[in-house]
C-alpha positions in Angstrom: 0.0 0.0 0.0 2.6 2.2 1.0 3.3 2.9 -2.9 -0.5 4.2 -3.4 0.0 8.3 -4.2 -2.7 9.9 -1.9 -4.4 13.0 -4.1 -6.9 15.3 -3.1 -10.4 15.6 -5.1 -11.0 19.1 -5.9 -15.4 19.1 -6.6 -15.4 20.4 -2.8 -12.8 23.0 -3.3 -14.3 24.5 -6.3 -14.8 28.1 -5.0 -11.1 28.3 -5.0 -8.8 28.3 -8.3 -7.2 25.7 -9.4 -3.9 27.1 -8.6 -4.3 28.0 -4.8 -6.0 24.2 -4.7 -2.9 23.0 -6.2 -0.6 25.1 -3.8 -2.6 24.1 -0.7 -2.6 20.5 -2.0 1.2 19.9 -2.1 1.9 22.2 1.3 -0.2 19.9 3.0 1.8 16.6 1.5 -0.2 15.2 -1.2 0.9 13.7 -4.3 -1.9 14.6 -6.8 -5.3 15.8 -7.5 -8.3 14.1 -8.8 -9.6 17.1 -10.9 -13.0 18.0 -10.7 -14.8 19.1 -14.1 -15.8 22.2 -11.8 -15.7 26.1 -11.2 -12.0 26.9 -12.9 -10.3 23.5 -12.0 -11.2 21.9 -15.8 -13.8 23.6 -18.5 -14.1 20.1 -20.3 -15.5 22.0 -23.0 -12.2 24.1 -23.5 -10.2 20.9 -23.0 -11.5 19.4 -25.6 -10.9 22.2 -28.1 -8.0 23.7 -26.9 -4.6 21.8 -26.4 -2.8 24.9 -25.2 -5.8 24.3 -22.1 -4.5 20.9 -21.5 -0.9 22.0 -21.2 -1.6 25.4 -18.9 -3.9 22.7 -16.4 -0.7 20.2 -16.4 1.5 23.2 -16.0 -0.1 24.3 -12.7 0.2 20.8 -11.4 4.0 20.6 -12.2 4.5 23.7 -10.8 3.3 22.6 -7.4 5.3 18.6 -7.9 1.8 17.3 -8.4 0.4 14.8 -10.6 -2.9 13.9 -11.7 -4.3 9.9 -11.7 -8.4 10.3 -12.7 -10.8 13.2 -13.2 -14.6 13.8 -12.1 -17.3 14.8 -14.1 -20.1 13.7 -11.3 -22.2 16.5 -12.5 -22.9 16.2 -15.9 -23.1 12.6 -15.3 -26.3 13.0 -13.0 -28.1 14.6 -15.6 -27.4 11.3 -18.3 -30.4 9.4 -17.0 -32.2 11.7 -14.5 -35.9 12.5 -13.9 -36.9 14.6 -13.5 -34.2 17.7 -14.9 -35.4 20.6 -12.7 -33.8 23.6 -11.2 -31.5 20.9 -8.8 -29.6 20.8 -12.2 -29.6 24.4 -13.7 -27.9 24.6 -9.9 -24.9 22.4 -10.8 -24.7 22.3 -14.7 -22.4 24.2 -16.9 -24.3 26.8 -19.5 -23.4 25.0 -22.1 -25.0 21.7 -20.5 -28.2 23.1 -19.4 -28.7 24.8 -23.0 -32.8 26.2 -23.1 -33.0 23.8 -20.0 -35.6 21.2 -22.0 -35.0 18.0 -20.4 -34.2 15.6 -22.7 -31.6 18.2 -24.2 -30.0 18.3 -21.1 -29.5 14.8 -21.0 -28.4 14.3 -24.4 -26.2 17.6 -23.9 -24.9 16.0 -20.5 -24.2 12.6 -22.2 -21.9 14.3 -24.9 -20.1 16.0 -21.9 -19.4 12.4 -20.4 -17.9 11.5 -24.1 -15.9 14.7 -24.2 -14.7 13.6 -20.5 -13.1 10.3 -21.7 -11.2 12.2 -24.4 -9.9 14.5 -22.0 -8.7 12.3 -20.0 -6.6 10.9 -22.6 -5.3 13.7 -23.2 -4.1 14.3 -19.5 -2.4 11.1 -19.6 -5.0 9.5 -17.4 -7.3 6.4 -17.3 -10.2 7.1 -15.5 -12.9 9.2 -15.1 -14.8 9.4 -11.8 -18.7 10.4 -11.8 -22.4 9.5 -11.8 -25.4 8.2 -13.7 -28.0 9.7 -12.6 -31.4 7.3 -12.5 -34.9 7.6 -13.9 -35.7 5.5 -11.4 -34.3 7.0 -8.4 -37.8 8.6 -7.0 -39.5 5.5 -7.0 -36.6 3.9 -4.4 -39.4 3.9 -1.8 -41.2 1.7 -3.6 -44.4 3.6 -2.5 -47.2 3.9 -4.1 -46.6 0.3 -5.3 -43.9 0.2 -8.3 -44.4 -2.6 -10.8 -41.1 -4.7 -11.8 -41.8 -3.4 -15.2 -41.1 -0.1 -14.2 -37.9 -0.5 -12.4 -36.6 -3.0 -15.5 -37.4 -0.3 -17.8 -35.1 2.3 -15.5 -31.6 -0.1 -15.9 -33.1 -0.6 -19.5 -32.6 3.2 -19.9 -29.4 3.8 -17.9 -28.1 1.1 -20.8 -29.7 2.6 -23.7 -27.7 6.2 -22.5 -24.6 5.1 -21.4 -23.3 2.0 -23.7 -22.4 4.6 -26.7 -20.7 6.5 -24.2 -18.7 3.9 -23.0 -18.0 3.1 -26.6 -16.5 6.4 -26.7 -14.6 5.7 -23.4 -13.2 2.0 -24.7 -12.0 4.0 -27.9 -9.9 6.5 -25.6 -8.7 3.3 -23.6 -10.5 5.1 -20.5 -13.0 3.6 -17.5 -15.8 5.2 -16.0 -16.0 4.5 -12.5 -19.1 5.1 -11.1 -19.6 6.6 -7.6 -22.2 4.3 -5.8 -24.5 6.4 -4.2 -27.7 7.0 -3.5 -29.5 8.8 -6.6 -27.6 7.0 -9.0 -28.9 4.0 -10.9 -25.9 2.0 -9.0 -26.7 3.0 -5.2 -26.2 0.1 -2.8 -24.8 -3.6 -3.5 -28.1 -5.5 -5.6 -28.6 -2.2 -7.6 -24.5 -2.5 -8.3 -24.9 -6.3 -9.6 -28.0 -5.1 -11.2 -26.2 -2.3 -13.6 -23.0 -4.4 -14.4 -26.2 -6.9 -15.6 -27.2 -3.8 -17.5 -24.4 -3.1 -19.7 -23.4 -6.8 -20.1 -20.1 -6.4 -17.6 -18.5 -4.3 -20.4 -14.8 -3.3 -18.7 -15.3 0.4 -19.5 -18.2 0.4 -16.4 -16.7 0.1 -12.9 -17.1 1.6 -9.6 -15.3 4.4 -7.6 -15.3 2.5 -4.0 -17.0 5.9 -1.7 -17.4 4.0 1.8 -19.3 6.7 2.7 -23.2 6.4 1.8 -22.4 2.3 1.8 -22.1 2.9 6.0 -25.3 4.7 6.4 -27.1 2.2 4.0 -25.5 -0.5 6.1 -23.7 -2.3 3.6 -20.3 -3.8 4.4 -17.6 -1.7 2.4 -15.1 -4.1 2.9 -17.4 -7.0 2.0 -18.2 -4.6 -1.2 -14.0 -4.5 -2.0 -14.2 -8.2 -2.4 -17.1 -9.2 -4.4 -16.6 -6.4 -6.5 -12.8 -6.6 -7.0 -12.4 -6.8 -10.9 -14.6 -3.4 -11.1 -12.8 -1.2 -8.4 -10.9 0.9 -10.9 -10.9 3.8 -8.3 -11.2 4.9 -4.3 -12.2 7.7 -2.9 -12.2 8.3 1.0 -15.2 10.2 2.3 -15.9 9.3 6.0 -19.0 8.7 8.0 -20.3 9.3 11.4 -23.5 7.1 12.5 -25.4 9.4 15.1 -28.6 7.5 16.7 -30.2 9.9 19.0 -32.5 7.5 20.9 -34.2 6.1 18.3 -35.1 10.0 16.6 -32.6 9.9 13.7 -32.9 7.8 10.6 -30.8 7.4 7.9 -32.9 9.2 5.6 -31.9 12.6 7.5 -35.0 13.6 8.3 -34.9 16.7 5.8 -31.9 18.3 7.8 -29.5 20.2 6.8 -25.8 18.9 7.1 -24.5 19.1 10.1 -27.2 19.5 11.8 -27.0 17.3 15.4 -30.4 16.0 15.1 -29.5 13.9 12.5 -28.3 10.1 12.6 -25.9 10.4 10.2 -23.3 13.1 8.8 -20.4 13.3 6.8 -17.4 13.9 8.8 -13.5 14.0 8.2 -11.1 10.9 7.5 -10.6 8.8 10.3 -13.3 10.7 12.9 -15.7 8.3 11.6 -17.2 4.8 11.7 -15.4 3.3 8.4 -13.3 0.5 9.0 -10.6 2.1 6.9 -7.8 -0.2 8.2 -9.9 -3.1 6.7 -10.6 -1.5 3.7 -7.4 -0.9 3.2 -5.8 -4.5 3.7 -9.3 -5.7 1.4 -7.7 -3.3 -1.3 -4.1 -5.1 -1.1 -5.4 -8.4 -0.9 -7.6 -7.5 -4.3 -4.2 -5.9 -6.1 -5.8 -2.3 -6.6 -3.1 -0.2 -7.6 -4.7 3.0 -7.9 -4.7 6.3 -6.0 -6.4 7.2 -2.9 -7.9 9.9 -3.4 -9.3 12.0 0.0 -12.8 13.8 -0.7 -12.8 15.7 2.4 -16.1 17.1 3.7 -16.9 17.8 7.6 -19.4 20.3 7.8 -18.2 20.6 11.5 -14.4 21.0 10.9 -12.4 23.8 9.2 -11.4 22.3 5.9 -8.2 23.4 6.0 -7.4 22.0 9.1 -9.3 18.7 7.8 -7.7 18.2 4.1 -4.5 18.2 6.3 -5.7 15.8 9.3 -6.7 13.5 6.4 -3.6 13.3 4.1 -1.6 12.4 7.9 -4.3 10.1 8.8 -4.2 8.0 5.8 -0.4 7.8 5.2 -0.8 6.3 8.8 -2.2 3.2 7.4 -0.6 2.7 4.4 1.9 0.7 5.5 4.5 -1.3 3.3 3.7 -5.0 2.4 5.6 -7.3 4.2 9.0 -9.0 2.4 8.6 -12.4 3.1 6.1 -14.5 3.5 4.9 -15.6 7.2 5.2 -19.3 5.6 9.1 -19.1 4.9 10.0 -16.9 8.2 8.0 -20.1 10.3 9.9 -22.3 7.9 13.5 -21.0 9.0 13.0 -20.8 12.7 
């Protein structure tokens, strides 16, 4: 593990530009960013058009002795399949996304942004591209009033229909899409996982970005998740979680609260002041052979966050400890 570079992803730091990010970023120890597709950090748009772009984003990085492993482009990617397209969207959606805000233009728009992400990648030197789907069938997840089978089928039927040609696009650039698992996506717990690799017939372009985050309030086992999803872990992100019963008050649903908020039983809070068994998740990632970064997606809406980006990069380089050299076999064999 201890070989894993430990980058910082930026979608929560997107008020700031790119180059204070950066700067901040390497004082505090890290190796890299996961660049969000957000505020100044990368126009996809301009990327895609303009190679002199490219070069001025990898210039920054350079400057700072940074490097970058995947990008995000979560936001455009929840407006691919989602339903409704309201003002949520217009909220987080580049102009040029939204467009005259009619729906299915967005999500056609928002689709060719995912396309344009994969060849941007490329041409940062990367292989993977970090986001969402968004789900036409996210509002029905309480499954009241009744929702017919038929209804829920034709929601994964969609999410394929929409997103095979742009993973064509993404096998053409020799890129993955690793999907956050999380709720509102069509991919937001572990059946609704198996369900979408089902979906798009296991094609190796689809994978997952391992979040532990929304898997601990859902109570699903992260660690369990590493494992029986090894072959489609093509990225990690570290987001932590704090379960916060308050005698049987708090739900995981949140109760409409805002974040932070004590009355509620859950809440996002910085790495390693939660309840994620990160040292497990972290041995589960060795034993599977991920070989990716570890990238921190800080977010404590009760901690300043540049005390916490810096807590986190300590925290984690804590546990990422070498392999051992020999095998316990051989050392018992020797005594």
């Amino acid at each position: 593990m201890s070989t894993h570079p430990v980058t910082l992803f930026t979608g929560q730091w997107a008020d700031l530009p790119f180059e204070e990010v950066a700067r901040l970023a390497a004082s505090w120890g890290y190796d890299g960013l996961e660049i969000a597709a957000s505020g100044d950090h990368l126009d996809l748009k301009r990327a895609d058009e303009d190679d002199a772009y490219i070069v001025s984003r990898l210039e920054i990085l350079d400057r700072h002795g940074l490097k970058t492993f995947a990008i995000s482009n979560h936001l455009a990617g929840q407006a691919v399949c989602d339903a409704p397209i309201d003002f949520r969207h217009r909220a987080i959606l580049r102009d040029y996304v939204w467009g005259d805000g009619d729906a299915e233009g967005v999500r056609q728009r928002a689709a060719e942004d995912m396309k344009r992400a994969a060849r941007v990648a490329r041409k940062l030197g990367v292989d993977t591209v970090v986001g969402f789907t968004g789900s036409s069938i996210w509002p029905y997840v309480a499954m009241f009033p009744p929702v017919g089978e038929d209804v829920i089928a034709a929601g994964f039927e969609d999410f394929a229909h929409r997103w095979n040609p742009i993973l064509d696009v993404f096998d053409g650039e020799g890129v993955r899409f690793a999907h956050e698992v999380h709720p509102s996506e069509i991919a937001y717990d572990y059946w609704s996982s198996v369900r979408a690799l089902e979906a798009v017939d296991h094609r190796e372009a689809f994978g997952f970005n391992w979040d532990p985050s929304h898997m601990m309030w859902q109570n699903i086992d992260p660690v369990g998740f590493i494992w029986d999803f090894q072959d489609r872990i093509y990225h990690v992100d570290c987001k932590d979680t704090r379960m916060r019963p308050q005698n049987g008050r708090a739900g995981v649903l949140g109760s409409h609260l805002p974040w932070g908020d004590p009355r509620r039983g859950w809440d996002f809070v910085s790495t390693g002041h939660g309840d994620v068994p990160w040292e497990d998740s972290f041995r589960a990632l060795d034993a599977i052979g991920y070989t990716g970064p570890i990238s921190i997606e800080w977010e404590d809406a009760g901690m300043d966050r540049l005390h916490g980006a810096a807590q986190a990069v300590q925290y984690v380089r804590s546990l990422l400890w070498p392999k051992p050299t020999a095998s316990f076999d051989a050392a018992f064999r020797n005594q």
